[in-house]
C-alpha positions in Angstrom: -9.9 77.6 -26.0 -6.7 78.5 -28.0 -6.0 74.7 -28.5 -6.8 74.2 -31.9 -10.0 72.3 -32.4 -10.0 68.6 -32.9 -13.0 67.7 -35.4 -14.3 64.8 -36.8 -12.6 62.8 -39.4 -14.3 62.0 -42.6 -14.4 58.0 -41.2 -16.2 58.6 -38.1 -18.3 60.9 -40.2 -19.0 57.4 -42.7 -19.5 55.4 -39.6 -22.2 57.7 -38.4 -23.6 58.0 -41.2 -23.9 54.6 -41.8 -25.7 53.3 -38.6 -29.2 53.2 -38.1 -31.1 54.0 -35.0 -33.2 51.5 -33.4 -36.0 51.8 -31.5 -37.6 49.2 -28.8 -40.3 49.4 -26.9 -39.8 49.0 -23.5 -42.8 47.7 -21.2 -43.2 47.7 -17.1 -46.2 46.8 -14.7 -47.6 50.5 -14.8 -46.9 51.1 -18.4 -44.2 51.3 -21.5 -41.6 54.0 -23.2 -39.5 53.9 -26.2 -35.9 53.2 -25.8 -33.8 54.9 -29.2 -29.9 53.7 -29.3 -27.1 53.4 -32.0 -24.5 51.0 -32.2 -22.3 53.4 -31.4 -23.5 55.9 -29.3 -20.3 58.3 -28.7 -16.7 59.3 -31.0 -13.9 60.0 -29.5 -10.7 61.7 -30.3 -7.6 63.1 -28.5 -4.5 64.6 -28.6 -1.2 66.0 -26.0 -0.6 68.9 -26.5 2.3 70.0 -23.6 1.2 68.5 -20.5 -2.4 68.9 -21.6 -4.8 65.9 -22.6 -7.5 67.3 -25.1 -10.7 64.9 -25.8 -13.3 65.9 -28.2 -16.6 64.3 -27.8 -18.7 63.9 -30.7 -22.4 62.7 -30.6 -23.7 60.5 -33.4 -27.2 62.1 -34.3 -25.2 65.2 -34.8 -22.8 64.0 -37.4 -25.5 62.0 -39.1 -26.8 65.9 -39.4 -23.6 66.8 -41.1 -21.7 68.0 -37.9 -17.7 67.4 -37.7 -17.9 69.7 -34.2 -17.5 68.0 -30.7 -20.3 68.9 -28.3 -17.7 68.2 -25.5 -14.3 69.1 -24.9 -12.1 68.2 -22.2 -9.1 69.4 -21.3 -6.9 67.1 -18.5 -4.1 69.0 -16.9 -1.7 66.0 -15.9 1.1 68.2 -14.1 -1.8 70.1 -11.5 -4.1 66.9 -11.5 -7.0 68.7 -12.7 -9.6 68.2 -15.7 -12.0 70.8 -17.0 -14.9 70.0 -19.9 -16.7 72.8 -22.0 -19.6 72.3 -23.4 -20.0 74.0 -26.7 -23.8 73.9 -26.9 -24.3 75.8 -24.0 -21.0 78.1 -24.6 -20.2 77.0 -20.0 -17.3 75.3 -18.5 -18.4 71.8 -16.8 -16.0 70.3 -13.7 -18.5 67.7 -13.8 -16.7 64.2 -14.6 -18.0 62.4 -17.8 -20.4 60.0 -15.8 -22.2 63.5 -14.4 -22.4 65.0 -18.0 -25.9 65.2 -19.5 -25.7 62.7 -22.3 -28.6 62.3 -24.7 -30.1 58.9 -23.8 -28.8 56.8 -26.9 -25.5 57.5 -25.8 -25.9 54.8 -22.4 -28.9 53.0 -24.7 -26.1 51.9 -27.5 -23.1 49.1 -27.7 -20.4 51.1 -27.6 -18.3 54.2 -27.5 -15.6 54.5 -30.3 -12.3 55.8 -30.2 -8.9 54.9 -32.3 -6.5 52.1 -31.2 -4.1 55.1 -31.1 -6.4 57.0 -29.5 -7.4 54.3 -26.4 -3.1 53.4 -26.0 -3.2 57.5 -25.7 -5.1 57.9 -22.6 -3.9 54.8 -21.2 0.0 55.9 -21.2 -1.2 59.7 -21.1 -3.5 58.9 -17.4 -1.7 55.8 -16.6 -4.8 54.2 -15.7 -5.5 50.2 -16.6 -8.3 51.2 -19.3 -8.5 53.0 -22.4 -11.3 55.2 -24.0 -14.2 56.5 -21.7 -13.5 53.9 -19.5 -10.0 55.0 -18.8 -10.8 58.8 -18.9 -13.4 58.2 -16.1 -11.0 55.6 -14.0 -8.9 58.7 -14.0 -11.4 61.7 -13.3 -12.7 59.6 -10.2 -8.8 58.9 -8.9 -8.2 62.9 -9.2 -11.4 63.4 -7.2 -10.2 60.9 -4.5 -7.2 62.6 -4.4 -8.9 66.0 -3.9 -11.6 64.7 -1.4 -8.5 63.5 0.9 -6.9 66.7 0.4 -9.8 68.3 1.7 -10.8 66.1 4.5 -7.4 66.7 5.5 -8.1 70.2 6.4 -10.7 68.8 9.1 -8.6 65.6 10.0 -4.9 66.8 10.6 -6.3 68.5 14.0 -7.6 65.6 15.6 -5.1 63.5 14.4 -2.7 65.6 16.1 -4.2 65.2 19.5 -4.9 61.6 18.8 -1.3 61.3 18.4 -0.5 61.8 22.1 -2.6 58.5 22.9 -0.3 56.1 24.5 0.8 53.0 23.9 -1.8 49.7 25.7 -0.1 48.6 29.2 1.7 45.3 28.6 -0.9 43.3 31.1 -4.3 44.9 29.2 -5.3 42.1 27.8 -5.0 40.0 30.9 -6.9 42.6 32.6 -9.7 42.7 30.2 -9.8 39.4 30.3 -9.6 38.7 34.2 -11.9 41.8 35.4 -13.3 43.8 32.2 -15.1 41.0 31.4 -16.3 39.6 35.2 -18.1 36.5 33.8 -16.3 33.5 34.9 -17.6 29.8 34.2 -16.4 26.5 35.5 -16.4 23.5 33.1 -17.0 20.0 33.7 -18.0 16.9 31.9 -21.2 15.4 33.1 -21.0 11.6 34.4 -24.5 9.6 36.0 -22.4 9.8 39.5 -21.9 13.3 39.4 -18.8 15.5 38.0 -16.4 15.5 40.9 -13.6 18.2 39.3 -13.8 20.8 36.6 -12.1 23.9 34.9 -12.7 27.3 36.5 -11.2 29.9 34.0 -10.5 32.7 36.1 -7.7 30.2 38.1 -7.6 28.4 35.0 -7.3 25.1 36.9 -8.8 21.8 37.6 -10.9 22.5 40.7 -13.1 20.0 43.0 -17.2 20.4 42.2 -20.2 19.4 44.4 -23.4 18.9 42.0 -22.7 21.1 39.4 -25.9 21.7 37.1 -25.8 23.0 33.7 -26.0 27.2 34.1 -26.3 27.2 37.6 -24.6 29.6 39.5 -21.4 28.5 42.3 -18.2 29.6 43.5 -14.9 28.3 42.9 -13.2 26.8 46.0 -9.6 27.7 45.1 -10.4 31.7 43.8 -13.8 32.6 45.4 -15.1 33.5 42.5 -18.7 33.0 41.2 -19.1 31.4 38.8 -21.5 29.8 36.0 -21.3 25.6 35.6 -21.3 24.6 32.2 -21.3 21.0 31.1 -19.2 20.5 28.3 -21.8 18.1 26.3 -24.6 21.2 26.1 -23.2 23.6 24.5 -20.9 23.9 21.2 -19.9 27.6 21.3 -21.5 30.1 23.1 -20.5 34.1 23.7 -20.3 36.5 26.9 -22.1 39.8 27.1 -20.3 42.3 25.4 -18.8 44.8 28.4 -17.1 48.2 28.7 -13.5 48.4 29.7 -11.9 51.9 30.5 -8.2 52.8 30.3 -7.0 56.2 31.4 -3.8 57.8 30.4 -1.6 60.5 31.4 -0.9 62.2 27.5 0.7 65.7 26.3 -2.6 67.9 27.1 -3.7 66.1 30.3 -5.3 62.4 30.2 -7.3 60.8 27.8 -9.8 58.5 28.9 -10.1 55.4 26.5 -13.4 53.1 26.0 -13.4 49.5 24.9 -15.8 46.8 23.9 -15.0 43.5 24.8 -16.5 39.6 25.2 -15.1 36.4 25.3 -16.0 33.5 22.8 -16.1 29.7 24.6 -15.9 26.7 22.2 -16.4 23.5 24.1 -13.1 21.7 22.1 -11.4 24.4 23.5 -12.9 25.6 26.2 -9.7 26.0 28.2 -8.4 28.6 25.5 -11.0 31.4 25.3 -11.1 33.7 22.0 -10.9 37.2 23.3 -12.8 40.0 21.5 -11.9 44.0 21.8 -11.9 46.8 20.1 -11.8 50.5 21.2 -14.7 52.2 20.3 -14.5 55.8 21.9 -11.1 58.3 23.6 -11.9 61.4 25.4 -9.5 63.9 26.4 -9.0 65.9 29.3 -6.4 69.1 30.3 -4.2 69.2 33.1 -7.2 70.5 35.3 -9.6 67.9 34.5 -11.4 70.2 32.0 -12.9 68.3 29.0 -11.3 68.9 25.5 -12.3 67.0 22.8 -13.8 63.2 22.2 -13.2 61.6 19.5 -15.0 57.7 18.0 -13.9 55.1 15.1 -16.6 54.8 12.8 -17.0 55.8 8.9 -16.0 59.2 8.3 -18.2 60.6 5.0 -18.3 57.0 3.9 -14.5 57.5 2.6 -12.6 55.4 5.5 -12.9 54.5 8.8 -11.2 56.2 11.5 -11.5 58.2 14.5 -14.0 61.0 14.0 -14.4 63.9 16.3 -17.6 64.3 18.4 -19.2 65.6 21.5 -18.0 65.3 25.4 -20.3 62.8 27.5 -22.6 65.1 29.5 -24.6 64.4 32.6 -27.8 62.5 31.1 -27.4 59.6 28.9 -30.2 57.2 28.1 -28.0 54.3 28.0 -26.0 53.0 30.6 -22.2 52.8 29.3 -20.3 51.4 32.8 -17.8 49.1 33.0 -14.5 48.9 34.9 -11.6 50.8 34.9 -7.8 49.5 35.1 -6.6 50.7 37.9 -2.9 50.8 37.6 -2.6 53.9 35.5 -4.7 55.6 38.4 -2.3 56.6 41.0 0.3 58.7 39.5 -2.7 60.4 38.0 -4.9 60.7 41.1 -1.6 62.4 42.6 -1.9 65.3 40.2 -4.4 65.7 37.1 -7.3 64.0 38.7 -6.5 64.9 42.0 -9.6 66.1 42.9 -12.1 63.7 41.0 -12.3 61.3 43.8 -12.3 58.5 40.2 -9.1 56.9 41.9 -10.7 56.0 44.8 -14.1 54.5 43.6 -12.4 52.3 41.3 -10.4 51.1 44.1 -13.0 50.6 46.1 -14.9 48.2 43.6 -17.6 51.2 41.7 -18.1 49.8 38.3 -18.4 53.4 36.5 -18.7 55.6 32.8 -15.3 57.9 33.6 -16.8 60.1 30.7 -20.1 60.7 33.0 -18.8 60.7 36.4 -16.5 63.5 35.2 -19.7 65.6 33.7 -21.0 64.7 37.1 -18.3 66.1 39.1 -17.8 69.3 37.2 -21.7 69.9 38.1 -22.0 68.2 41.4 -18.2 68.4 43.0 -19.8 66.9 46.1 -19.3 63.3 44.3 -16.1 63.7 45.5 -16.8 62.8 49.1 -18.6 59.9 48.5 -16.3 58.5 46.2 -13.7 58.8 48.7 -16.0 57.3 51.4 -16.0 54.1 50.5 -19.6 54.1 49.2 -19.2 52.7 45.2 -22.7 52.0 45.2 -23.7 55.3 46.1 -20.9 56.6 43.7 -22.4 55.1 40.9 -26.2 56.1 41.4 -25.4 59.4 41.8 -23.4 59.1 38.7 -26.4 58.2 36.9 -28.8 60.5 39.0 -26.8 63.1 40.6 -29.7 66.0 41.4 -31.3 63.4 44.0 -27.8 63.5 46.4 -27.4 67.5 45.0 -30.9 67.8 46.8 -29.8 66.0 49.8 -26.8 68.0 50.6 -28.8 71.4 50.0 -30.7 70.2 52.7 -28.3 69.4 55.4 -26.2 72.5 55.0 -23.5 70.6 56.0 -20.2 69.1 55.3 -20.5 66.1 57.3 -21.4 62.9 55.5 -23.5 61.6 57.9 -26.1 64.2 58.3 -25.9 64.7 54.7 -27.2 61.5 54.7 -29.6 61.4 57.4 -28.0 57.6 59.5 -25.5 57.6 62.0 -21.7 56.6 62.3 -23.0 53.1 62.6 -25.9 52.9 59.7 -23.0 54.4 58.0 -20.7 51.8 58.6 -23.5 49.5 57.8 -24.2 51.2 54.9 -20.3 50.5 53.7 -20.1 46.9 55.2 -23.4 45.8 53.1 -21.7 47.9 49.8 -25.4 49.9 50.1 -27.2 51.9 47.6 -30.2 54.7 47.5 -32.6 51.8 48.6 -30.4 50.4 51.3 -29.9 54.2 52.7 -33.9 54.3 52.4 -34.5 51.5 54.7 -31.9 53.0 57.0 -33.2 56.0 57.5 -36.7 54.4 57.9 -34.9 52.4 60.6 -33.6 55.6 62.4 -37.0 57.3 62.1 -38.9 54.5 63.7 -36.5 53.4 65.5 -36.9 49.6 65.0 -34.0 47.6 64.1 -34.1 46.0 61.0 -31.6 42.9 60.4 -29.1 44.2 57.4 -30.0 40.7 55.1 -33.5 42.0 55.1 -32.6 45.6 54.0 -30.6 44.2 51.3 -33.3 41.8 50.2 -35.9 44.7 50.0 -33.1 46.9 48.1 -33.0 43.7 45.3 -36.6 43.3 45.0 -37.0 47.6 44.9 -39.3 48.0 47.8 -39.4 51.1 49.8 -40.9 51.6 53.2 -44.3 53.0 51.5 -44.8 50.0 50.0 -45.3 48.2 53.5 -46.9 51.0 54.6 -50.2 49.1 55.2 -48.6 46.7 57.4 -45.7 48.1 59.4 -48.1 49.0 62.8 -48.7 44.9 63.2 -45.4 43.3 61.7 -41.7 43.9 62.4 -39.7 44.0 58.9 -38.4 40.6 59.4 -42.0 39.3 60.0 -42.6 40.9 56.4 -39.8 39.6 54.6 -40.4 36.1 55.5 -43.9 36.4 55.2 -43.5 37.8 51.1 -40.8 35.3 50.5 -43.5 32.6 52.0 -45.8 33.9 49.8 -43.6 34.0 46.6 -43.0 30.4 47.0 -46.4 29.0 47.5 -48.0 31.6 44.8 -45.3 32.1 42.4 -45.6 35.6 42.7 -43.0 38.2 42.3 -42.6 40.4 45.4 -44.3 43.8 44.1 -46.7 41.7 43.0 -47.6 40.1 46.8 -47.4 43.2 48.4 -50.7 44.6 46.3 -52.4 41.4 46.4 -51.6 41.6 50.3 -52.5 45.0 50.4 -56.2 44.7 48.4 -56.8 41.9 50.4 -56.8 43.6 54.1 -58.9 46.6 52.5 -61.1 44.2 51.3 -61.4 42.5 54.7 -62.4 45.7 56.5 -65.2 46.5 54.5 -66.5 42.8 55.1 -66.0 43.0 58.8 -63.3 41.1 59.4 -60.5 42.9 62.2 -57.5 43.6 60.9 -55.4 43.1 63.9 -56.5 40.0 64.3 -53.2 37.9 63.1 -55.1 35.4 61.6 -56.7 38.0 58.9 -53.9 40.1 58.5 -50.9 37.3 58.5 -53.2 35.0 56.3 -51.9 31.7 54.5 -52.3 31.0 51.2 -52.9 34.5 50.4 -53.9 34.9 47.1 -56.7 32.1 47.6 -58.1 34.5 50.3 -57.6 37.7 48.3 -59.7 35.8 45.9 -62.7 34.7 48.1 -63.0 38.4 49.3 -63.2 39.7 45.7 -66.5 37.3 45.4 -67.5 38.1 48.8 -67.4 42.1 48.0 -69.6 41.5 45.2 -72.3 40.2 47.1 -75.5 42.6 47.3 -75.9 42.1 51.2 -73.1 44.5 52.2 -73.7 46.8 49.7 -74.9 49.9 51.8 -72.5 48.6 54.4 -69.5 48.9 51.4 -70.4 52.4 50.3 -70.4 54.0 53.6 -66.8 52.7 54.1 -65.9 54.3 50.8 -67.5 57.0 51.4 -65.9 58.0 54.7 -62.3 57.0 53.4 -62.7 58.8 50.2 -65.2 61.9 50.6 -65.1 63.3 47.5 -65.7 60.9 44.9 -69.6 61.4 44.3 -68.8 65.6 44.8 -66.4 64.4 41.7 -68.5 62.8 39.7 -71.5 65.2 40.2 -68.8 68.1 38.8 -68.2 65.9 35.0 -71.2 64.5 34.5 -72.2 66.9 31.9 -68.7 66.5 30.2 -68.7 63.2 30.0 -72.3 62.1 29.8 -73.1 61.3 25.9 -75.8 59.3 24.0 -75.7 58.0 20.5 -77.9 55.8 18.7 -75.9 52.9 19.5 -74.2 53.0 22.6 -74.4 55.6 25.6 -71.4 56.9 27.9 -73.2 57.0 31.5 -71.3 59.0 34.3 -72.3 57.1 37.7 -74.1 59.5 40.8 -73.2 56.8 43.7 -70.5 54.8 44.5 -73.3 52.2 45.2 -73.8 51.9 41.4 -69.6 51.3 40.5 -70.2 48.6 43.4 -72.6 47.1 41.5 -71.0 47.3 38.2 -68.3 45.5 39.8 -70.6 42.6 40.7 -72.5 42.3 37.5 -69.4 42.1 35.2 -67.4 40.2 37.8 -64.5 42.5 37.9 -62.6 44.5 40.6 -63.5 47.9 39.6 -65.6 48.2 43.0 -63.7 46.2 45.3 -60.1 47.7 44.9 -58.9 50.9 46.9 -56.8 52.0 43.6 -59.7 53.2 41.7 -61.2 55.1 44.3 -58.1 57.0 45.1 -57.5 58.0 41.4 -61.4 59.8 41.5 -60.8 60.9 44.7 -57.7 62.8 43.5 -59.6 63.0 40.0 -56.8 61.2 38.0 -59.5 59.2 36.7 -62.9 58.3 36.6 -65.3 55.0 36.1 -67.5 55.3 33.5 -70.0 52.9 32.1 -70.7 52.1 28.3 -74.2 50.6 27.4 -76.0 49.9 24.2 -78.1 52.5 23.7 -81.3 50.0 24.0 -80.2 48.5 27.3 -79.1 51.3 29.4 -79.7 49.8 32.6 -77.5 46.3 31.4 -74.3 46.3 32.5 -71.6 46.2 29.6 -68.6 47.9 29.6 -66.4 49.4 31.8 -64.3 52.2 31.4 -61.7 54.0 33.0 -60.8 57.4 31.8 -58.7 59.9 32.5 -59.5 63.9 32.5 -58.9 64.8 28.8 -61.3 61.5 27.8 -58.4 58.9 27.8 -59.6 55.4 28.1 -57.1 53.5 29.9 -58.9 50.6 30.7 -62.3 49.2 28.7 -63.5 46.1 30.2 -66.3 43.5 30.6 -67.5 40.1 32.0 -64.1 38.8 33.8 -62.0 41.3 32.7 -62.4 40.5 29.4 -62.9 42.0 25.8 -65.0 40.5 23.7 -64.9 40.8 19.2 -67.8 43.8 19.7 -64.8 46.0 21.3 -63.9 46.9 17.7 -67.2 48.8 16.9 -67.6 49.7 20.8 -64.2 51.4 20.2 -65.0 53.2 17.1 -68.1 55.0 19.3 -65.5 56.0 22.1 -63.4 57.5 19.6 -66.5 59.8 18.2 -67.3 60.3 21.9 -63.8 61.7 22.4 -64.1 64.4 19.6 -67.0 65.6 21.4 -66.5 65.8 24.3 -62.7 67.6 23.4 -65.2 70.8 23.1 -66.5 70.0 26.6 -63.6 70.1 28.3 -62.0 73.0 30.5 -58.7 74.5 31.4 -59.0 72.3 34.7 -59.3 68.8 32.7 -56.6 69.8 30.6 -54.5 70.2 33.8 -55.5 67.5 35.1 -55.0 65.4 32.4 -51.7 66.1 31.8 -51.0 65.2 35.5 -52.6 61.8 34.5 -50.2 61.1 32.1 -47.2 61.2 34.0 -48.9 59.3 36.5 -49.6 56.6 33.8 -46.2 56.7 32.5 -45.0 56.6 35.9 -47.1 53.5 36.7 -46.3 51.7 33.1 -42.4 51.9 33.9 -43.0 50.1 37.6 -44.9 47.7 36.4 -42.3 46.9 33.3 -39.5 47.3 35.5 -41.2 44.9 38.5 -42.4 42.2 35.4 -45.8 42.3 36.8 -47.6 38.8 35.6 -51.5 38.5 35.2 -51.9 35.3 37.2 -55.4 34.9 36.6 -58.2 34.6 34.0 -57.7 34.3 30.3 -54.8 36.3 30.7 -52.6 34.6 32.8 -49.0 34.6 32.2 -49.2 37.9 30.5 -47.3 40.9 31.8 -49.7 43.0 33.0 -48.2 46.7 31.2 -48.9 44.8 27.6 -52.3 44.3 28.3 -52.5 48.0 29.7 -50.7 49.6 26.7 -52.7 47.8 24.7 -55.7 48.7 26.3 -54.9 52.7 26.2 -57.0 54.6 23.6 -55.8 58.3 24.4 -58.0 61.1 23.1 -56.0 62.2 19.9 -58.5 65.4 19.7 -56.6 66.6 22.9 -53.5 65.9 21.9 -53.6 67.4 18.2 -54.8 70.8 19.6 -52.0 70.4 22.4 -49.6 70.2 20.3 -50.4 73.5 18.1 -48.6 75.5 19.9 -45.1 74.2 19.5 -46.3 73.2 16.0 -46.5 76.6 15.1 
């Protein structure tokens, strides 16, 4: 403030004086305003004074007024890098830059800004900055802001930096090895000719290699490597890419080791198809103390949208919702296994084929040290699910109480070497201890065929006492082929259709019944059988005796549920003669299917019946609902839904907010058992790719048309959620 004040010369005052202000309307779709503006908006002057820049800012309206006093001031200290403005109106400093300042509106409306020739060569030598004027002052207010940002990023980024610095240098082989194994998909080339292509290209030997009838994506293995491969024909395809896998280094370093995560995929062009473009980049480093103990974890991304580098974040714990394994170069492992991850057991399940997430199986092993022993057992399938679900094995060795692998386990020496031979998982050790427990020998290609299609011993449950687990294997696979089926999906058809059969009579150890051809064809004949009047009586009595509590059920919710508007009724059923009959009048399996009895049996849901109002005793609707009012299922003639579901569905939804005043402490229980059973069953069914192969519907996964189908009682869940609201 002791720097004399610059004012306004008697020229700029003449200029000002001299313009005229314009006004515009301007107009936009929800309305207009007035735009004011001069042709010069803004005066400048400046002068050095020591090191010291001083700017005086002088706005036009107020030397029209008479005015020759800035209403800004800024002061740019050159030697310290620093700028300051003050603002005489409201008598405050500003560190604002110029662009921040509040500016009347006429000052961005006008043409221009005016400052002297002399003036504009001033703050361009002055700053040393490639513009004059405004323009020059503001190239140079942002540069010192940069330079201050950095300075104080720096703070935050010269620790990790430091550490980072310890990272070693990539072994001289690591892109051969991300190309040979960190990337397993190999392909063999050929060029397709009416005959048959006799030779092609395998890139992992990277040589010409003798081919039997190659077709065009098919799977084969190369004669001279072994390897399994992928056929491509040179004249289908013009570029294509690889999956995109995860490639771990780990490296001794200063602190410890630091283990270091990579991205990479290969690029194919068919002109060069013999020189593959290789893709990595390291995306993620983790470092680790002498003892194994996590430090800190760092990943390259954009760091407060000023640069990109490695940022510092958290350590991998023991629960990740995506799955982040790949393999891990093994020759850096030995020296380490020797000291700093002595104990891990990492060494040994990379060397024994485990294709793991180092970060996890650390997390793992400082919760669960136990993964030790199985990683040094030679069990890398084992390794890695208990990697990803640790708790289940945790729970196993609570159990046994012991040390010894093979109890922990529940198999013997030989199931265990089985186990190994057949590089097992959970499902493999499943069907071995199955084996043990009933002791009946199952062949080890039909365990490992049930472990690929995820089928447990309670899912052939209903058949075991008449077939061996051969029988059933070739029996589904049978069955797959004829019907087109997916396994799971066999095994419930298979399964509805022998119920079905003793409720009609038929013996079930009879080997023609229960070993029947063309299954699904029969399962469908007994559906129309079972909705036949005759054996009605007959029907209900079975159900009854197998499931005793379903009409004690439904007598206990029928005044819950029960509701009657003026267009459509909610009926609760009394016998299970009348879901029978529902059944048979819409032509759906709602009566003849064990699945729905079970769930009222164990009052996870119940069938209910909508009507219009003026037909009550016309079969229209059926529902399935769970205990809070849930409709999971609302369904008609032939399982289908017809364009009244709209308005039928705006009535349930009414019917829901009353009956959410019905309900007790029990169906709220109950109901949130439900739901995880649902989600439970949603996740099978999208995991299994469950197919409608029937009925308007067919080829439609079957969890869609569920999901779709779900109208949950939002009544129950708003005053659920209260509580944790609040």
């Amino acid at each position: 403030m002791k720097l004399p004040t610059i004012k306004a010369t008697r020229s700029m005052m003449k200029m000002a004086a001299d313009d005229v202000l314009k006004r515009e309307i301007v107009r936009y779709y929800a309305g207009s305003y007035s735009r004011d503006s001069y042709n010069i908006g803004l005066y400048m002057r400046c002068r050095i004074i020591g090191s010291v820049l001083k700017v005086a800012f002088f706005l036009t309206e107020n030397m029209r007024s008479g005015g020759n006093l800035p209403a800004y001031e800024l002061y740019i200290d050159r030697k310290n890098h620093d700028f300051i403005t003050y603002d005489r109106d409201q008598k405050k400093w500003l560190t604002a830059k110029l662009d921040m300042i509040r500016w009347p509106s006429y000052v961005s409306n006008s043409k221009s800004k005016w400052i002297s020739q002399k003036g504009h060569e001033t703050i361009m030598t002055f700053l040393g900055t490639k513009q004059g004027g405004y323009a020059g002052i503001l190239e140079y207010q942002l540069r010192v802001r940069h330079e201050q940002l950095k300075r104080k990023h720096k703070c935050q980024t010269d620790p990790w930096d430091l550490q980072l610095s310890q990272t070693p240098e990539l072994p001289k082989d690591w892109d051969k090895w991300v190309n040979k194994v960190g990337i397993p998909e190999n392909y063999i080339f050929y060029r397709y000719i009416r005959k048959g292509a006799k030779n092609g290209y395998c890139s992992y030997c990277e040589r010409e290699v003798p081919i039997k009838e190659p077709r065009h994506n098919k799977t084969g293995i190369c004669p001279r490597c072994r390897h399994k491969n992928t056929y491509k024909s040179l004249g289908r395809f013009g570029r294509f890419f690889t999956d995109t896998h995860y490639c771990y280094l780990i490296q001794r370093c200063d602190e410890g080791f630091v283990v270091r995560e990579f991205k990479a995929y290969k690029c194919f062009l068919s002109k060069q198809y013999q020189m593959p473009i290789l893709h990595k980049f390291e995306c993620r480093r983790a470092f680790y103390g002498k003892q194994a103990q996590p430090l800190n974890a760092y990943y390259w991304g954009d760091y407060k949208h000023a640069c990109v580098r490695w940022i510092q974040t958290n350590m991998c714990g023991t629960s990740l919702w995506n799955d982040f394994s790949g393999r891990i170069y093994g020759k850096t492992l030995p020296d380490l296994a020797k000291k700093e991850m002595k104990r891990t057991g990492i060494y040994e399940a990379q060397k024994n084929g485990a294709v793991l997430d180092p970060e996890l199986y650390l997390a793992v092993w400082r919760q669960f040290p136990k993964i030790e022993q199985l990683a040094k057992s030679n069990l890398p399938r084992i390794t890695e699910e208990c990697t990803r679900d640790y708790k289940l094995f945790m729970n196993l060795y609570e159990k046994a109480q012991s040390g010894s692998l093979t109890k922990v386990l529940g198999i013997d020496a030989l199931e265990l070497r089985r186990l190994r031979n057949n590089r097992g998982g959970k499902l493999f050790l499943i069907w071995l201890q199955f084996e043990k427990l009933t002791q009946k020998v199952i062949p080890d290609h039909v365990i490992s065929w049930f472990a690929q299609e995820k089928i447990v011993p309670e899912n052939v449950r209903f058949i075991e006492d008449r077939m061996s687990m051969e029988q059933v294997y070739n029996y589904l696979r049978r069955q797959m082929r004829e019907s087109r089926m997916k396994s799971k999906e066999v095994l419930t058809t298979w399964s509805d259709y022998l119920s079905m059969a003793v409720r009609l009579g038929m013996d079930p150890q009879d080997e023609i019944v229960y070993r029947a051809r063309k299954l699904k064809q029969r399962h469908d004949e007994l559906v129309e059988r079972c909705n036949q009047r005759k054996d009605l009586a007959l029907r209900a009595g079975e159900i009854l005796q197998k499931y005793p509590m379903v009409e004690e059920n439904y007598h206990a919710v029928k005044q819950i549920y029960a509701h009657a508007g003026e267009e459509y009724t909610i009926i609760v059923p009394e016998r299970i003669e009348d879901i029978i009959l529902e059944g048979e009048k819409l032509h759906h399996c709602v009566g003849s299917s064990d699945r729905y009895w079970d769930r009222v049996q164990r009052k996870e849901s119940y069938i209910l019946f909508l009507r219009r109002s003026a037909e009550p005793e016309k079969a229209y609707y059926t529902l399935e609902i769970e205990p809070d009012g849930t409709v999971r299922q609302k369904r008609t003639m032939y399982d289908r839904q017809e364009e009244d579901i709209v308005e039928a569905t705006k009535f349930l939804k009414k019917w829901q907010r009353v009956i959410s005043e019905r309900l007790t402490e029990q169906e709220l229980t109950l109901a949130r058992k439900s739901q995880v059973l649902r989600a439970q069953e949603f996740k099978d069914l999208q995991e299994n790719q469950i197919i409608i192969n029937t009925g308007e519907l067919r080829g439609t996964k079957l969890v869609d048309v569920l999901m779709e189908d779900l109208l949950e009682n939002q009544e129950v869940n708003a005053v659920a959620a209260l509580p944790a609201a609040a």
